[in-house]
Structure formats: C-alpha cells, structure tokens
N, C-alpha and C positions, 0 to 999 in steps of 0.2 A: 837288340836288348834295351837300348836307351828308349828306344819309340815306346814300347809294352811299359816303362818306368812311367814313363808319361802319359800314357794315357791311363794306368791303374791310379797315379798321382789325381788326373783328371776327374775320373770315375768318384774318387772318395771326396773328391772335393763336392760334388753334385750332388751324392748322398748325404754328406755333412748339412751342405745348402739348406735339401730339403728337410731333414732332420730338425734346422731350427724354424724351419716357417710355418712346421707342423706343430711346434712346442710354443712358437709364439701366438699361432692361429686359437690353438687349446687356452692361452693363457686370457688373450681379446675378446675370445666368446663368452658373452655371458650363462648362466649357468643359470638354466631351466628349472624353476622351485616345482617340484610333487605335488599335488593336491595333496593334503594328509592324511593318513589312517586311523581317518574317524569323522564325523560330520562336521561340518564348520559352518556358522550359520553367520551371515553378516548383511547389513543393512545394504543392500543396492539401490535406492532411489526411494527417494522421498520426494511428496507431492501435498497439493491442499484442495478443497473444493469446500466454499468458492477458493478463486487462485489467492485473494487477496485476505490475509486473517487481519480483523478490526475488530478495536473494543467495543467490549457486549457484545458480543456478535458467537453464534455458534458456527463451527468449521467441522473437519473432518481432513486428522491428518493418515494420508496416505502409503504405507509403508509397505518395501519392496521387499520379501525376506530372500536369499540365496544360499544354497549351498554347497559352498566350494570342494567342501571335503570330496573324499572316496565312496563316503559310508551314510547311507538313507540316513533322516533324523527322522525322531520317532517321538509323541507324544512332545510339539512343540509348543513352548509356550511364549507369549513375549506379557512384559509386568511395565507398565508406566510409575516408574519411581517417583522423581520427583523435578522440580525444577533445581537448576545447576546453581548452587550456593544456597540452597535453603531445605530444610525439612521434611518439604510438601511440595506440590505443586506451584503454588503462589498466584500468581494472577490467571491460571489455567484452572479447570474444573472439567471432570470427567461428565459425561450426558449420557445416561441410558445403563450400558452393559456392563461400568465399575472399569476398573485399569487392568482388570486380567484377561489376556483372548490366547486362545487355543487351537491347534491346528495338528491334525491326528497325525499327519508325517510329512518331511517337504526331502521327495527323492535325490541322490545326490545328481548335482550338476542344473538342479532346478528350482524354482522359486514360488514362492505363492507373495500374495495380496492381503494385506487388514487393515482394515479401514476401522478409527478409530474417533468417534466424534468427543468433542469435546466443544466448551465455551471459554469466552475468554472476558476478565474484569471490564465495565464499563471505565472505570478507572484508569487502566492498564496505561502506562506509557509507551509511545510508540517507538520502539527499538527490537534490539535480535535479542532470543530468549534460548536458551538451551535446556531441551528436557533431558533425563536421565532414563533410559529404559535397559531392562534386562533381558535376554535369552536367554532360556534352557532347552533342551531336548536332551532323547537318548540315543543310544544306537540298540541294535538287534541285539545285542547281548545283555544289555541292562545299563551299561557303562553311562555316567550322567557328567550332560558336559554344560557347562554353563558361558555366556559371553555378555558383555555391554558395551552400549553402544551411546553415541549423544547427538541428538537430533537435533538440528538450530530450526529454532521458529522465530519469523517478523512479523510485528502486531504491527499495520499502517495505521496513520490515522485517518481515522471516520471524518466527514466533513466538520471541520472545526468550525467556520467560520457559517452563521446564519442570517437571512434576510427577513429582516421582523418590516413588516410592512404588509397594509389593507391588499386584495385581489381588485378592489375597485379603490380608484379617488374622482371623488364625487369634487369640480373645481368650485368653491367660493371665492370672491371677492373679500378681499381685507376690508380694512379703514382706507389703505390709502389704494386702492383702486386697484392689486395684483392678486394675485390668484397661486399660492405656492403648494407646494408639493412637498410632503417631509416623512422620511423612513431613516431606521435603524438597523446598523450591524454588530455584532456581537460573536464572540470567541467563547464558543459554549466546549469546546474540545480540551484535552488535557497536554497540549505541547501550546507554545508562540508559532506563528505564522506571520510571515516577511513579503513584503511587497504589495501590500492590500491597497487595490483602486476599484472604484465605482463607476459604471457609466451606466447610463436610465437612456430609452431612445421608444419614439413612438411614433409614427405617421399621422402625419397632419399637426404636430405641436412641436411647436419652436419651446427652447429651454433655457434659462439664461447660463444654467450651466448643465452641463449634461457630463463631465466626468471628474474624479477627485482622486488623488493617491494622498494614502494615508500612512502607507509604511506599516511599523511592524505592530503589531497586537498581540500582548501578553495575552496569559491564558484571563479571561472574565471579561476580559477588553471591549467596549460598546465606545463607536459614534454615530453622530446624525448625518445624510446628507440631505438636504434640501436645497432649493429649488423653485422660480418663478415662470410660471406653464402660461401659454398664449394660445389659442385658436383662433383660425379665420371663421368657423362655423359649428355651430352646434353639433353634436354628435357625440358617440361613442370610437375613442380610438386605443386600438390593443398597441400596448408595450411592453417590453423585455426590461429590467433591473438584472446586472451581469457582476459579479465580484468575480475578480481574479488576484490568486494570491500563490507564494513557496512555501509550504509545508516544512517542516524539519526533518525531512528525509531530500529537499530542495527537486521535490515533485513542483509541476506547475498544478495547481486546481483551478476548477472553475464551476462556479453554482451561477444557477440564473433562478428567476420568477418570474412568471407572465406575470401584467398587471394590464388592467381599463382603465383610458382615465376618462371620466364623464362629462364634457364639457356642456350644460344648458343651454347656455349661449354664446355666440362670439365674445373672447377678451380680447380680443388683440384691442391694442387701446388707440386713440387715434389724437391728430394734434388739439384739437377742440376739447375733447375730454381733455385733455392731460393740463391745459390752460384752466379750467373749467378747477379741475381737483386744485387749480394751485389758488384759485379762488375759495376754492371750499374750505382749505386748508388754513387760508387766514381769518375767512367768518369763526373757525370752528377755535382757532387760537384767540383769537381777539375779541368775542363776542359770544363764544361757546356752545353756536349754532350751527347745524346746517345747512347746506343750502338747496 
C-alpha cells in the first residue's frame, strides 16, 4: 500500500513538472503576428541610379512597394508629398511624370517596383534629406486604406574643389633667368573642404617645388601654386596636377588634370650663366642696361 502511495505521489509530481514547463514554454515563445485582414502596403527597399544623388544633378529614386497583408491591393497609388519640415519639396523637383504614379494592383505577399525620377538644387547642401510619400490602395470590396511612409535621401557633394589652369605651359624665361609655372584652385562647391594639398609631376622636369598643403577652404576659397620648372632639353613633356582633399561627409576625393609643359629650349641653368646673370644684374641696377 505504501509503495502505490509513492509512486501515485511520484506520478503527480512528473505531471505537475510537466505542466509548468509547458506553461512556461507558452509563456517564452514569442507570439507569431497574422498578416492582417486587408492589404498593407509598405516600403521594402529603397534604391537611387546613379547610386550617388549630387547637386544639379538628376537621379531616379527607386521604390520597393510590398504587400504584407492577406488581401490583393487594388488601384495603387503612391503621391510624393513633400520634403520633411517644409511645404513642398524644397531642394528636390519632380522630372517628367508630376509626383502621382499608379499601379493597377500589387497581389498579397508580393511587390512591385517605381521608379521615380527627379532633380535635385544646384544649390542643395550636402547632407540626409527626408521625403514625405503617401500610399493608398483598395481591397476587392471597395474598402480604401491609406499608409505613409519617409524615405531618407543623401545629396553628396559634387567635386567641390576645381583646377583652373592652361592644358599647355608654354616655359619663358623671366628677368631674372627662371622659368615658372603658376595655376589656381578654387572651391566652386556649397560645403568647406579640409585637407587640400597640391602636387604637379612630369617626366623630364625638375620642380623647385612639386607639392603644397593648404588645409581647409571655405566655400569661394581660391589659391595659387606655383613653381620654378628646369629642363635638360627641349621638348614636350606630359604632366599630371592632382588635388586631394576631405569632403564634409570626410570622403577622401581626388581630381587630377593632365597638363604639357612646352619647354623650347633647355633651362636648366648652368654655373657660367648664373655668374654671367649676377653680372647682368649689376649693369642692369647700376647703369640700367643690359648686357
């Protein structure tokens, strides 16, 4: 009789057991949400071409539609509101088809594609922009269901920083017997850019200086560098001018420009000349002639 006590003792203890690690299993599992009973339309990816949006520049932003629901949508629409904190667009501008696009149904569990071109302010500052767009659709029975959504757009910037300078330098001789070389850079873009250095490089010409760091350039920002160029021999010799600079997104960039430099005749200067110039240099002080 005692054993049967013990082992029904046993028994209810094992079913108790399990009892709670069924009730605690229930309570750890998380809890599978329904698709809802009706179409649900929401933005699944977003995309740009080109990849990179820049001011003045036309793009074409990419939009993934999906939907979640149970229930077809029907007669969809998506509307480009406005930009996030303003009334309109603002430094965006629709291209072509207006901000309404249309799509006769997107089945449930599936998705369609609209491509949606637009331009953006030459102006524009380079940062994240957020647009305002709406959905609507219907379902099979009429029911109209509306949704919105906010899509972040980055305007990079465009090459800020420009190399003003001749394709050819044709080399002359100064007064005083050297032959230099002189171009301009300039920050024609709408943000600062940090880190600006120059190097100039060409086969067969010695430089007396071939590179410069100038640090940061407000937006309008212009300097010169120049430069005293030497050849052993007459010729034409092709060179590279290369700016590298950090962006305000702390992009590295990098622009170059070929350039020729035309040299007539050898300059390199030699010890006779440069005695010779220090002669000429005192007729031309002291007696205001040449020699």
């Amino acid at each position: 009789m005692k054993e049967r006590t013990k082992i029904a003792i046993k028994t209810k203890s094992v079913i108790s057991a399990l009892l709670v690690a069924i009730l605690l299993s229930l309570c750890l599992t998380p809890a599978v949400l329904a698709a809802p009973e009706q179409p649900l339309l929401q933005i699944s990816s977003v995309t740009f071409n080109p990849v990179t949006v820049s001011p003045g520049k036309e793009f074409k932003l990419v939009v993934t539609l999906t939907n979640h629901g149970d229930y077809d949508a029907h007669n969809v629409t998506l509307d480009v509101l406005s930009q996030s904190g303003a009334t309109d667009l603002g430094v965006f501008s629709m291209v072509g088809s207006g901000s309404h696009f249309y799509r006769e149904e997107i089945l449930s569990a599936e998705s369609t594609t609209i491509d949606i071109p637009m331009v953006t302010s030459p102006n524009a500052e380079a940062k994240n922009y957020n647009l305002n767009l709406q959905l609507n659709c219907e379902s099979s029975g009429g029911s109209v269901y509306n949704f919105t959504e906010t899509v972040g757009i980055v305007i990079n910037e465009s090459e800020s920083l420009s190399i003003i300078a001749p394709d050819r330098f044709v080399l002359t001789e100064n007064d005083k017997g050297i032959t230099p070389i002189e171009f301009e850079i300039a920050n024609f873009g709408s943000n600062p850019v940090r880190g600006v250095q120059v190097s100039v490089a060409a086969d067969g010409v010695d430089f007396t200086k071939n590179y410069q760091y100038y640090g940061t350039f407000e937006k309008d920002d212009n300097d010169n560098f120049s430069a005293d160029v030497t050849t052993a021999e007459p010729g034409e010799f092709p060179g590279k001018i290369t700016v590298k600079y950090m962006d305000s997104f702390n992009n590295e960039r990098a622009i170059e420009k070929a350039i020729t430099i035309v040299s007539e005749e050898a300059t390199t200067p030699t010890a006779e000349s440069g005695e010779e110039n220090i002669f000429q240099k005192f007729l031309r002080v002291v007696f205001g002639i040449g020699a």
